[in-house]
gemmi code that builds the backbone of each chain (N, CA, C; Angstrom):
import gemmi

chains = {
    "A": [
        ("UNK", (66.030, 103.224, 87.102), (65.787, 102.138, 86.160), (67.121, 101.642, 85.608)),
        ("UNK", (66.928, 99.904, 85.703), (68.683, 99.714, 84.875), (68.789, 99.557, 83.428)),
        ("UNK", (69.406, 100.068, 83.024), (69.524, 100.109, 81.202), (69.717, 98.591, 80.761)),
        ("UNK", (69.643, 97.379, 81.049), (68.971, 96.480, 81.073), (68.117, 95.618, 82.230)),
        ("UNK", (67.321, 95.274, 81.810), (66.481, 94.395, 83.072), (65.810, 92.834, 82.580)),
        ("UNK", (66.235, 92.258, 83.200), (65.989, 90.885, 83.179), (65.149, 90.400, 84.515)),
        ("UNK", (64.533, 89.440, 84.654), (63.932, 88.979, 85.803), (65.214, 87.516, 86.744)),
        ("UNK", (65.348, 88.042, 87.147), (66.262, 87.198, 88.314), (65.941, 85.578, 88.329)),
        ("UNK", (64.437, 85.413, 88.126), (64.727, 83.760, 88.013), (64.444, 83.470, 89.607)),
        ("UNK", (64.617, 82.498, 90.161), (64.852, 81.370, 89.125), (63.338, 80.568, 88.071)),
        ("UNK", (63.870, 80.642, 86.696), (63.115, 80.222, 85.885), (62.594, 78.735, 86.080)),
        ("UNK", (61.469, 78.191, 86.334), (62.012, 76.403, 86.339), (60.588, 75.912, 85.456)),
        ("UNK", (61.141, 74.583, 84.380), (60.736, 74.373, 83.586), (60.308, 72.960, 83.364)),
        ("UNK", (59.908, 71.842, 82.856), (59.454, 70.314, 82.593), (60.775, 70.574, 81.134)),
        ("UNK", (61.451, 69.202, 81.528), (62.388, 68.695, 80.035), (61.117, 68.617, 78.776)),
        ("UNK", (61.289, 68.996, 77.968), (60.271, 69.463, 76.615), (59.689, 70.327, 76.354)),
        ("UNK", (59.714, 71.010, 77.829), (58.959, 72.435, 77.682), (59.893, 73.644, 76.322)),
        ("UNK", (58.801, 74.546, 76.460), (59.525, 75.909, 76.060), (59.875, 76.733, 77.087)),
        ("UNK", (61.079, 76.631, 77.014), (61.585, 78.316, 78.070), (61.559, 79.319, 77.357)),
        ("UNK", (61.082, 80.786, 77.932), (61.088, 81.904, 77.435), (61.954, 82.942, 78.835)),
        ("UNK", (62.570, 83.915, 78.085), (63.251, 84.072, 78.885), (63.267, 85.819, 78.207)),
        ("UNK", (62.671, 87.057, 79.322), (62.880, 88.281, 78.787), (63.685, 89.579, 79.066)),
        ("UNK", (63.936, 90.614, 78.206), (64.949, 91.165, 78.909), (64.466, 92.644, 78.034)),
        ("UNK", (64.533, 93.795, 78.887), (64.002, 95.252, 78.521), (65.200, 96.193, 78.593)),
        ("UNK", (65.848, 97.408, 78.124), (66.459, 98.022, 77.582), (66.025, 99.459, 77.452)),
        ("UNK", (66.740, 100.165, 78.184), (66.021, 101.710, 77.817), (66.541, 102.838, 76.753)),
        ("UNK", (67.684, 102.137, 76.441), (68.274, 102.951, 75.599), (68.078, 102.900, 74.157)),
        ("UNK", (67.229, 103.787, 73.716), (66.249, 103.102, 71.538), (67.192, 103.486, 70.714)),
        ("UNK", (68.416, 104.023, 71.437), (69.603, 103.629, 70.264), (70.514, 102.460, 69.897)),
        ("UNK", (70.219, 101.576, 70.571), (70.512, 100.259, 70.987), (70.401, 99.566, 69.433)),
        ("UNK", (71.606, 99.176, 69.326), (72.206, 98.485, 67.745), (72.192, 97.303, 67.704)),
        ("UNK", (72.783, 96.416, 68.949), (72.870, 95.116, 68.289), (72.564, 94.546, 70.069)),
        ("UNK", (72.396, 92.971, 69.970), (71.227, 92.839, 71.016), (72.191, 91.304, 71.544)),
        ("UNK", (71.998, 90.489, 72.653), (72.926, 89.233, 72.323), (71.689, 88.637, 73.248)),
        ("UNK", (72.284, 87.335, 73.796), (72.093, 86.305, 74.942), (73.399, 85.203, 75.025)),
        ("UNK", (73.739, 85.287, 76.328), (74.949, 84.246, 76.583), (74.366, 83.803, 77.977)),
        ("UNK", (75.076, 82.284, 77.788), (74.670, 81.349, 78.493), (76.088, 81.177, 79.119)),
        ("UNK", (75.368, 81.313, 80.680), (76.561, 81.376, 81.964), (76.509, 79.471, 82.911)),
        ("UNK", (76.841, 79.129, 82.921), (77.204, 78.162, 83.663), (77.808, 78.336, 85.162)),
        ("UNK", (77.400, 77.625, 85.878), (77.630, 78.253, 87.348), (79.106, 77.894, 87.415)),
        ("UNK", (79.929, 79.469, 87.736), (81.205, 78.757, 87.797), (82.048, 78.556, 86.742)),
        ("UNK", (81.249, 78.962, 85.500), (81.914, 79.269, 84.009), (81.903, 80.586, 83.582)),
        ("UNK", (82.239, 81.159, 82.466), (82.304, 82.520, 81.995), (81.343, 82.153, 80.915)),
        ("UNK", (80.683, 83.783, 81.158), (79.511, 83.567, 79.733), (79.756, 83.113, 78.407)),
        ("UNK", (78.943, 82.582, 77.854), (79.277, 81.907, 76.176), (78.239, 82.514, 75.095)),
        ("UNK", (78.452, 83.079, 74.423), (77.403, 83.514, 73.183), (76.784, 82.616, 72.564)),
        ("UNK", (75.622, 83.111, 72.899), (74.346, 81.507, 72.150), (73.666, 82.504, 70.681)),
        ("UNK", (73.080, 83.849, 70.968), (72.479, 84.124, 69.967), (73.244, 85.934, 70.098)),
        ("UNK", (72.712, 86.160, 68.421), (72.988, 87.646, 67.936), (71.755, 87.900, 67.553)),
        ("UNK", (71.524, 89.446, 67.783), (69.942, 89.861, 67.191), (70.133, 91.239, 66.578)),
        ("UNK", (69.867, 91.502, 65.307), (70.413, 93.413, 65.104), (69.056, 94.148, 64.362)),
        ("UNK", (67.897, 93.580, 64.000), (66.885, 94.107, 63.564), (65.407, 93.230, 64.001)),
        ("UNK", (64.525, 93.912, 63.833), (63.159, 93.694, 64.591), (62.726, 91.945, 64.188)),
        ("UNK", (61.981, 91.422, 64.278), (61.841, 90.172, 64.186), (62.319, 88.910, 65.015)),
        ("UNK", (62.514, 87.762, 64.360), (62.855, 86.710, 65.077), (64.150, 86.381, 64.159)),
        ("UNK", (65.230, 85.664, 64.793), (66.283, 85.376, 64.684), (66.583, 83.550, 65.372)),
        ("UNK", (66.551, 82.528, 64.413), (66.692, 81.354, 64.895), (68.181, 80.199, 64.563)),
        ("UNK", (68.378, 79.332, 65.715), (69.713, 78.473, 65.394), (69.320, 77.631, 66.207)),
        ("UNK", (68.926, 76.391, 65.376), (68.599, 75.386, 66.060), (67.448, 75.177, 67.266)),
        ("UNK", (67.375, 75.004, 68.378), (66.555, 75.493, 69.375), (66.598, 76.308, 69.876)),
        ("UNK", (67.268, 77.673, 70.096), (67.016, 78.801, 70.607), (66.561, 79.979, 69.197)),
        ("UNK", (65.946, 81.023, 69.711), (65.162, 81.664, 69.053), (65.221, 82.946, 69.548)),
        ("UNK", (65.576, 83.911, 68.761), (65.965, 85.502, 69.423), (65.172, 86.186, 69.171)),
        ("UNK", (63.947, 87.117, 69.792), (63.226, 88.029, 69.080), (63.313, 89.457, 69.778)),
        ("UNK", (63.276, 90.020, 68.754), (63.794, 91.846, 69.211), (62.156, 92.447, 69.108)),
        ("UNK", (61.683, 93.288, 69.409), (60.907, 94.502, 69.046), (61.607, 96.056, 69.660)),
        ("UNK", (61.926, 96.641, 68.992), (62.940, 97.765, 69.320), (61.771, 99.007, 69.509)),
        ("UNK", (60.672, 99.023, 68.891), (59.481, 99.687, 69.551), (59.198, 99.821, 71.242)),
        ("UNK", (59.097, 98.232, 71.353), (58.725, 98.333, 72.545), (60.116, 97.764, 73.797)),
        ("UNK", (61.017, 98.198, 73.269), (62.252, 98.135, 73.545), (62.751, 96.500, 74.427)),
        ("UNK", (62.365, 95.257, 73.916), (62.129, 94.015, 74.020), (63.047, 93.423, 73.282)),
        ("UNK", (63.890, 92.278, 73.968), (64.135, 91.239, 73.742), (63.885, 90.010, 74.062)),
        ("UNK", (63.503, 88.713, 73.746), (63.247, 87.450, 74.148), (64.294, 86.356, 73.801)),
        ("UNK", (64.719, 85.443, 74.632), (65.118, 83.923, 73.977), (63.775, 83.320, 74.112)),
        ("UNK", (63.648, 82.042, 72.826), (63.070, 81.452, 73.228), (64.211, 79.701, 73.117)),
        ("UNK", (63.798, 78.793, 74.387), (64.003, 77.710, 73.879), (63.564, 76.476, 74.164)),
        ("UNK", (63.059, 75.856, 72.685), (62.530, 74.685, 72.498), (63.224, 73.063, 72.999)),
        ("UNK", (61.812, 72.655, 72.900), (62.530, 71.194, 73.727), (63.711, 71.332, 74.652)),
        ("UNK", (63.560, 72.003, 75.946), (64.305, 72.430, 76.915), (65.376, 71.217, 77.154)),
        ("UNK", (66.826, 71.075, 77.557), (66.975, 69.652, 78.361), (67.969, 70.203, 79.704)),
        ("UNK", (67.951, 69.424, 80.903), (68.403, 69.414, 81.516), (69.582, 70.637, 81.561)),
        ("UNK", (70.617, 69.780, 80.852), (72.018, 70.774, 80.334), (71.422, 72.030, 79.811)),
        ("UNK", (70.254, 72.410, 79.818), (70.049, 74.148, 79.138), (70.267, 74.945, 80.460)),
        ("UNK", (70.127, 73.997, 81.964), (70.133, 74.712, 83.186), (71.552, 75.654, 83.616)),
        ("UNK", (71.268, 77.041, 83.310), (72.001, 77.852, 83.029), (71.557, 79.494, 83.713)),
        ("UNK", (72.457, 80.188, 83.556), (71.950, 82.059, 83.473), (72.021, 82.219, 82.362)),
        ("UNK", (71.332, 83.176, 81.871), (71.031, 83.788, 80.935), (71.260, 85.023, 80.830)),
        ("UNK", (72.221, 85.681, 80.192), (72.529, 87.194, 80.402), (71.865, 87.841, 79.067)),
        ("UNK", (71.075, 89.040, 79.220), (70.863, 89.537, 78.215), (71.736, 90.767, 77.933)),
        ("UNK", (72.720, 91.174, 76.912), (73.306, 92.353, 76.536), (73.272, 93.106, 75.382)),
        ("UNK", (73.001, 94.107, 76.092), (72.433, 95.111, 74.492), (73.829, 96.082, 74.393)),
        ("UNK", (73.820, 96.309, 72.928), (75.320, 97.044, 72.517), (74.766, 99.182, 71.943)),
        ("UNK", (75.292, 99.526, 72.944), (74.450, 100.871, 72.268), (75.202, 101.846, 71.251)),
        ("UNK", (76.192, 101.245, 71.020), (76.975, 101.595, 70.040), (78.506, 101.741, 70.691)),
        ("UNK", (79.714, 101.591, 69.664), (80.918, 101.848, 69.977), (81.256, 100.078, 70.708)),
        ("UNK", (82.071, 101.017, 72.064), (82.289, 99.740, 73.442), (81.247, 99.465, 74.127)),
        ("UNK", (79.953, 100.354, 74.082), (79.266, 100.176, 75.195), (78.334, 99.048, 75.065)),
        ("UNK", (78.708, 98.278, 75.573), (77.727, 96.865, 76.136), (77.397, 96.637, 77.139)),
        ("UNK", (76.171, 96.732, 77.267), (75.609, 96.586, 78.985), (74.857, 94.939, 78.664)),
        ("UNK", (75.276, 95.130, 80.065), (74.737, 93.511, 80.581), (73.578, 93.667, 81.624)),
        ("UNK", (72.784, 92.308, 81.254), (71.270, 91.948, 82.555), (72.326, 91.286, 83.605)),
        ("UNK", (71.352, 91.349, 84.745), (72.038, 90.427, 85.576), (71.817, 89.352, 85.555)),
        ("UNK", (71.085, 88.520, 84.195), (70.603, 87.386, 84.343), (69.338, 86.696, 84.465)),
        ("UNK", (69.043, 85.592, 83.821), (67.656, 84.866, 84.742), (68.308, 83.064, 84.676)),
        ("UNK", (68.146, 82.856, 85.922), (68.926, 81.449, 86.045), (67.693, 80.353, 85.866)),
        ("UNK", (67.979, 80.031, 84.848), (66.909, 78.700, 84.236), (67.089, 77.280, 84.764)),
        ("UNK", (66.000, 76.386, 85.165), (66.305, 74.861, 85.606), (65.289, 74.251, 84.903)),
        ("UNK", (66.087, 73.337, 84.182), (65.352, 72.684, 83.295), (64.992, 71.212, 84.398)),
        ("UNK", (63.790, 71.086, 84.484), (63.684, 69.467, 85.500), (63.308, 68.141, 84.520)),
        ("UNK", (64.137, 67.283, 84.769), (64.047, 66.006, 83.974), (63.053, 65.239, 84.340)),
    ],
    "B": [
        ("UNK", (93.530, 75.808, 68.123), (92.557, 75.998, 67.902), (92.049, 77.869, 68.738)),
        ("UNK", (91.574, 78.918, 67.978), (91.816, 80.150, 68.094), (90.787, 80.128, 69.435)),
        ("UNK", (91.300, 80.784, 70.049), (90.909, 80.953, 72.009), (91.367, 82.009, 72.769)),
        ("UNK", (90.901, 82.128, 73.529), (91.251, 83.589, 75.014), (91.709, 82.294, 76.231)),
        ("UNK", (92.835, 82.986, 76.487), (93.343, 82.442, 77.516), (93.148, 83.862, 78.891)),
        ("UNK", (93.132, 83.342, 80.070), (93.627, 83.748, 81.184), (94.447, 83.034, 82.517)),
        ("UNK", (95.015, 83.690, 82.893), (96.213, 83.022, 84.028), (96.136, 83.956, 84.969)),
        ("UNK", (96.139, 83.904, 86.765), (96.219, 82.602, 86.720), (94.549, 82.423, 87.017)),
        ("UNK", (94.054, 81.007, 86.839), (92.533, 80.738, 87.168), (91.845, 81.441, 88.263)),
        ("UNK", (92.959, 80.801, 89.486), (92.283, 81.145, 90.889), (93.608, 82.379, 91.635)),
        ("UNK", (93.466, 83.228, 92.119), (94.783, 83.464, 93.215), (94.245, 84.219, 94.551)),
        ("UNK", (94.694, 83.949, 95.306), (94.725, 84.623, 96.613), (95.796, 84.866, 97.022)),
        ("UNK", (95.559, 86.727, 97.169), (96.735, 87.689, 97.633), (96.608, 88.239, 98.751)),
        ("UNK", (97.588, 89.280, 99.581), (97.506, 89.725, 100.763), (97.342, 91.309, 100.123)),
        ("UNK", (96.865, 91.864, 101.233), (96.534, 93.199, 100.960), (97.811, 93.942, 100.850)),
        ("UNK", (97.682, 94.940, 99.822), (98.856, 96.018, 99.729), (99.577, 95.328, 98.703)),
        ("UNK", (99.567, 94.205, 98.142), (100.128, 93.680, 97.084), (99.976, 94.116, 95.946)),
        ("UNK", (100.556, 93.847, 94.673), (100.995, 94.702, 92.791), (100.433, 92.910, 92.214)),
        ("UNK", (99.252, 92.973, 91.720), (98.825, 91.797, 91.264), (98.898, 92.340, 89.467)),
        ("UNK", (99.154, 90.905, 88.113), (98.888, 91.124, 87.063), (98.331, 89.864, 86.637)),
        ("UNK", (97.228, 90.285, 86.320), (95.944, 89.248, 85.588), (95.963, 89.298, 83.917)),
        ("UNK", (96.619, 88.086, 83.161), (97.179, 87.848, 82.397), (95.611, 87.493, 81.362)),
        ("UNK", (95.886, 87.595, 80.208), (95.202, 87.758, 78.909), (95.404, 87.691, 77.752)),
        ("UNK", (95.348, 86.516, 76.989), (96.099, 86.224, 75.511), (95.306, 85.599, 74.819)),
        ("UNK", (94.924, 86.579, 73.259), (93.607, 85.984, 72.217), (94.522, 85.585, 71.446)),
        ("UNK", (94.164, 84.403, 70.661), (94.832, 83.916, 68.760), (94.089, 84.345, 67.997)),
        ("UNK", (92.837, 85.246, 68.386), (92.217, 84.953, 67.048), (91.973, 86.274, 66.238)),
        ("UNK", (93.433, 86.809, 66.815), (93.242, 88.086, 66.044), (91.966, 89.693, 66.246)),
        ("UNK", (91.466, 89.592, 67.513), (90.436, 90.222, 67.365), (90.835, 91.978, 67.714)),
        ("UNK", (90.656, 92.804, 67.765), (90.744, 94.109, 67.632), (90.591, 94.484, 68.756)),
        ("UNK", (89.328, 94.530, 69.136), (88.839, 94.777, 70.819), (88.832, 93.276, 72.032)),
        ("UNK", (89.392, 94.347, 72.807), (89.185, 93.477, 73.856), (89.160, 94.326, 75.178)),
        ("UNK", (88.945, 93.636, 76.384), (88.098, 94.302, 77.437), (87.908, 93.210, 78.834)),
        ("UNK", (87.980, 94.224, 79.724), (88.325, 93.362, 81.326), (86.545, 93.915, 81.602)),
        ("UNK", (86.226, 92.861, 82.328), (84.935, 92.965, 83.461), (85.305, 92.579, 84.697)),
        ("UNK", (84.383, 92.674, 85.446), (84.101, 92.602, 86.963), (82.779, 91.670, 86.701)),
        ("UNK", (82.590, 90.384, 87.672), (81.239, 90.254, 87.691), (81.526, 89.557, 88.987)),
        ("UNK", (80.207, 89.791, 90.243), (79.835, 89.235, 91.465), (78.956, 88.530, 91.177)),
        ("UNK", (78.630, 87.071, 92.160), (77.762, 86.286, 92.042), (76.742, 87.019, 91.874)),
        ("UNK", (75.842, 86.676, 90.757), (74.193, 87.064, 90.752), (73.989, 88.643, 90.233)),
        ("UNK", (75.408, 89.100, 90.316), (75.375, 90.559, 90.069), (75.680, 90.891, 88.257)),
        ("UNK", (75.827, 91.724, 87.636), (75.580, 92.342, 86.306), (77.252, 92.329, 85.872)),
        ("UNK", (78.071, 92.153, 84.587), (79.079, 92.514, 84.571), (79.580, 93.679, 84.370)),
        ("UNK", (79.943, 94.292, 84.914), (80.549, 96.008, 85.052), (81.849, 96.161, 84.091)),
        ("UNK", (81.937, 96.890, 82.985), (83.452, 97.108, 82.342), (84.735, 98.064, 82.889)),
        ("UNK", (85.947, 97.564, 82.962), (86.784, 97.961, 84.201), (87.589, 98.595, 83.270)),
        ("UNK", (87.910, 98.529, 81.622), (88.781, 98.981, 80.627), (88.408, 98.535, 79.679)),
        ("UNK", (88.937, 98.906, 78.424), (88.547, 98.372, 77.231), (89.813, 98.982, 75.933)),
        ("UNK", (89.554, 98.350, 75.108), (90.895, 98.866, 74.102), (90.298, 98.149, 72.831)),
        ("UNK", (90.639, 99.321, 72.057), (90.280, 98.865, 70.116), (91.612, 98.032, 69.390)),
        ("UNK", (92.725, 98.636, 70.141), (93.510, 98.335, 69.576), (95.246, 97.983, 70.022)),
        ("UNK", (96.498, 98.054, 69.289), (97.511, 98.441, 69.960), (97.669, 99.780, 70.327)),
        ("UNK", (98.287, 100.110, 71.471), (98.393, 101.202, 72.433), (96.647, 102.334, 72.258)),
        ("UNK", (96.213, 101.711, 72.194), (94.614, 102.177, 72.561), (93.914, 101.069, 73.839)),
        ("UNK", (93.409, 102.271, 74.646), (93.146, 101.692, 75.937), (92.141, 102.914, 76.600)),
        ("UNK", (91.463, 102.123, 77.305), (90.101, 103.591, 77.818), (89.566, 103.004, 79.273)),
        ("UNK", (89.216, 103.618, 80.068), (88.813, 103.224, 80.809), (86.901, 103.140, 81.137)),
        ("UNK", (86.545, 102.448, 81.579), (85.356, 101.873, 81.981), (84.377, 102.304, 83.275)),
        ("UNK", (83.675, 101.941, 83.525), (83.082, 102.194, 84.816), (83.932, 101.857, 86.219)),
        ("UNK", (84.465, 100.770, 86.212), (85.042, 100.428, 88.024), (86.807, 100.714, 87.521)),
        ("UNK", (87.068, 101.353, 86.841), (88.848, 101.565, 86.024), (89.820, 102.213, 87.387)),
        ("UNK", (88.998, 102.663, 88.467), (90.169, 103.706, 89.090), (91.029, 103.070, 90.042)),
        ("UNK", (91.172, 102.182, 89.875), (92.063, 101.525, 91.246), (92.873, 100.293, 90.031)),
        ("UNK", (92.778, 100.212, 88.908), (93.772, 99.278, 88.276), (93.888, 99.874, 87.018)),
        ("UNK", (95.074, 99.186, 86.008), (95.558, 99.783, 84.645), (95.615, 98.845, 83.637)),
        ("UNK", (95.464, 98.674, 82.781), (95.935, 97.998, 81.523), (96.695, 98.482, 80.753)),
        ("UNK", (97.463, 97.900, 80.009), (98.335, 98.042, 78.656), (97.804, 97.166, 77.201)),
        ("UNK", (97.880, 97.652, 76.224), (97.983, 96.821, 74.800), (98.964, 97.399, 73.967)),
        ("UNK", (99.757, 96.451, 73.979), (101.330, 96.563, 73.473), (101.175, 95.601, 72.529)),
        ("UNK", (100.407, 94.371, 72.406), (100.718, 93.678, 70.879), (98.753, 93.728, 71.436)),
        ("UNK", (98.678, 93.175, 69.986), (97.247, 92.532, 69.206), (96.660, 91.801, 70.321)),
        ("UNK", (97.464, 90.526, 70.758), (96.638, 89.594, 71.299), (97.329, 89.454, 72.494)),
        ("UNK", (97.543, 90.736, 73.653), (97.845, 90.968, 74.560), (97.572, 91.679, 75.834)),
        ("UNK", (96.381, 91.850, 76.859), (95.652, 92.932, 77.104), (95.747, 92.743, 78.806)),
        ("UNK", (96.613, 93.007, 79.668), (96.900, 92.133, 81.126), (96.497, 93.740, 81.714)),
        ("UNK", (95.757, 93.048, 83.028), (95.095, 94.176, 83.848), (96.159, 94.086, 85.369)),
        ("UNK", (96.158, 95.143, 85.667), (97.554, 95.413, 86.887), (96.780, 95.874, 87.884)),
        ("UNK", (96.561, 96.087, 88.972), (96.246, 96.348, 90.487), (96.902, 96.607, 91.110)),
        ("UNK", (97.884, 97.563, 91.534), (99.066, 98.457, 91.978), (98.772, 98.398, 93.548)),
        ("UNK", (97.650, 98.280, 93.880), (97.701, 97.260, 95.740), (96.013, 96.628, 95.858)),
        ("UNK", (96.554, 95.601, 95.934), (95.375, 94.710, 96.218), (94.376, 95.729, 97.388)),
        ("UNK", (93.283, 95.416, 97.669), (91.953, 95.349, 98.922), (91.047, 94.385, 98.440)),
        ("UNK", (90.669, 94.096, 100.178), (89.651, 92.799, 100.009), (88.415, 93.300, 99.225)),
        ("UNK", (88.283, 94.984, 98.711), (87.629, 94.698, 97.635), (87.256, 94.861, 96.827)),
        ("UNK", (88.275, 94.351, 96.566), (88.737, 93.657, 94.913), (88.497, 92.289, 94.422)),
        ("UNK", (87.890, 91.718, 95.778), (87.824, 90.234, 95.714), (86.560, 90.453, 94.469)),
        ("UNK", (87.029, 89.243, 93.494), (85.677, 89.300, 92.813), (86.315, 88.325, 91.671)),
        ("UNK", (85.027, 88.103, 90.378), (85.980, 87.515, 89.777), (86.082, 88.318, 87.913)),
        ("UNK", (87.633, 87.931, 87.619), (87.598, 89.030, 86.857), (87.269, 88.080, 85.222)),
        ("UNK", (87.248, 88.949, 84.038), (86.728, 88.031, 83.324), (87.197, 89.106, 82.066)),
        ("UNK", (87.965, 88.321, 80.763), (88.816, 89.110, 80.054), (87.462, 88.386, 78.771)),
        ("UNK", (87.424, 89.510, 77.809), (86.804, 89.246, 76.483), (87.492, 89.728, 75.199)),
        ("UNK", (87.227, 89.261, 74.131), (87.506, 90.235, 72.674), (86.168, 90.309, 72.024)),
        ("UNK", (86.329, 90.399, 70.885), (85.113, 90.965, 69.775), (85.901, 90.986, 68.229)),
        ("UNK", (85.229, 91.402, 67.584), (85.621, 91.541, 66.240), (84.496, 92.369, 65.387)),
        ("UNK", (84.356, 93.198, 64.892), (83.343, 93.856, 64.062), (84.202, 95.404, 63.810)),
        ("UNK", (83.902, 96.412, 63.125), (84.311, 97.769, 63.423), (83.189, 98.596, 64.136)),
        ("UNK", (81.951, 99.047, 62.905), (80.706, 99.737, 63.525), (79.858, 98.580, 64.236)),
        ("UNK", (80.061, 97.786, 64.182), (78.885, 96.739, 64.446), (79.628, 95.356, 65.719)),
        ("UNK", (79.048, 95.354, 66.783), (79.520, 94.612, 67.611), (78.819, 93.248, 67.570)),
        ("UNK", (79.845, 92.151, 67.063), (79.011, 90.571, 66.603), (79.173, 89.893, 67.761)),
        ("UNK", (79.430, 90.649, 69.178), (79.454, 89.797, 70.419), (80.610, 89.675, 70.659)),
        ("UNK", (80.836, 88.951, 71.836), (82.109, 88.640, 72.740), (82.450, 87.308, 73.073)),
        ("UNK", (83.820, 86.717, 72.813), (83.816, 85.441, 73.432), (84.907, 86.069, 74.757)),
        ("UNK", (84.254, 84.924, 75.446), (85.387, 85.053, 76.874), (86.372, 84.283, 76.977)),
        ("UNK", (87.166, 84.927, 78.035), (88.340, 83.741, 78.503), (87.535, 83.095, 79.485)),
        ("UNK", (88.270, 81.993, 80.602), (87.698, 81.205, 81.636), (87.696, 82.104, 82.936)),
        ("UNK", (88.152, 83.082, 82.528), (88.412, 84.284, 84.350), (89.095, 83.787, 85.185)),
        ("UNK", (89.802, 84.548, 86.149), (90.192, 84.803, 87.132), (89.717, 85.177, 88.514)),
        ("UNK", (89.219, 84.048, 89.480), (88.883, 84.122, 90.798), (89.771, 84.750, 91.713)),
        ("UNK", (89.562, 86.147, 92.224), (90.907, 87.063, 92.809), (90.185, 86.728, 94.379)),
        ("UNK", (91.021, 86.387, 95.162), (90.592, 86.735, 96.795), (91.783, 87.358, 96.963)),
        ("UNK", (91.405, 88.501, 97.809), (92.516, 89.363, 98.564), (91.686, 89.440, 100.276)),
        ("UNK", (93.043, 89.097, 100.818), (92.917, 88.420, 102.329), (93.468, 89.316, 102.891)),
    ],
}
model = gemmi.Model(1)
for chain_id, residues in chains.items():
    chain = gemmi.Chain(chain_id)
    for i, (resn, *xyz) in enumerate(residues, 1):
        res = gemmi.Residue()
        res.name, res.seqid = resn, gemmi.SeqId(i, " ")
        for name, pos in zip(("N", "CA", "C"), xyz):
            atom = gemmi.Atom()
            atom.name, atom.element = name, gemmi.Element(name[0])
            atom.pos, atom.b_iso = gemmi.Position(*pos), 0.0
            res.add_atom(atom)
        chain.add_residue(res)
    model.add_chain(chain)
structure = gemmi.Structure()
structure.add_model(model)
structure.setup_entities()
């Protein structure tokens, strides 16, 4: 099992839709939670931070943790085109250690 | 305006070559840290460092070295290239002490070794 798991994608979506996008974690000591948005051909960029159970929001994207069921989600609203991206999910289990998903590559269709 | 630089973008080397993949933050951050990432594949940590002359190694660390000699200085060395090594490399910092508020990146380094 990989100490994160994401679904590979490709995600594909209608411009207005909601994308949801999920990512699982085996390690329940797991402190602080992210999502960065990869561009094909770019280096990842930090979109959201998540460090306790609930939902976490900025603008149209939307972070929700359940550390029970060892879950993270993006969500994002009114999708557009330009959201067409990877999505890395990385969970921090304390210290340096940050593990990374391999991603779910989203297409937003206009 | 405070940023991660890397140099050079792209390079292609010959095998058996001493390559140094360059790395410079302004924004003051504490940690910083080299990855590995392959198309489609997960990013793997190759070194990492809290600080000046603090430096540790990572999961893929045994075939290259780093130094941190100032703050906003963190260059990864490859003492002989192999084709594989081809990959592309990708320098980060952070800022938090107990608590990690995420990573910004530099733009990486596309390595082919031929």
């Amino acid at each position: 099992q990989k100490e994160v798991e994401q679904n590979s994608g490709p995600l594909s979506v209608p411009e207005g839709a909601i994308a949801s996008l999920n990512c699982t974690y085996s390690d329940r000591g797991s402190q602080s939670f992210f999502w960065y948005r990869q561009y094909s051909g770019k280096s990842p960029e930090l979109i959201m931070s998540i460090y306790s159970n609930g939902d976490q929001e900025d603008g149209r994207f939307t972070a929700q943790l359940n550390k029970a069921s060892q879950y993270v989600s993006l969500l994002i609203r009114d999708s557009q085109p330009s959201d067409s991206a990877t999505y890395l999910c990385a969970v921090n289990t304390g210290g340096f250690k940050t593990i990374f998903g391999a991603g779910t590559r989203l297409f937003v269709k206009a | 305006e405070a940023d991660i630089y890397q140099t050079p973008r792209y390079l292609v080397i010959g095998t058996g070559k001493k390559i140094t993949l360059e790395c410079s933050q302004t924004m003051g951050h504490d940690k910083m840290y080299w990855y590995q990432q392959d198309p489609g594949m997960e990013l793997h940590l190759i070194h990492y460092s809290y600080g000046v002359n603090s430096t540790e190694k990572g999961d893929l660390s045994s075939e290259s070295t780093v130094s941190r000699i100032r703050t906003e200085h963190f260059p990864l060395t490859l003492e002989s290239a192999r084709p594989s090594h081809t990959s592309q490399y990708l320098c980060a910092s952070s800022n938090g002490d107990r608590v990690d508020y995420g990573y910004t990146f530099g733009s990486g380094t596309r390595l082919t070794v031929v």
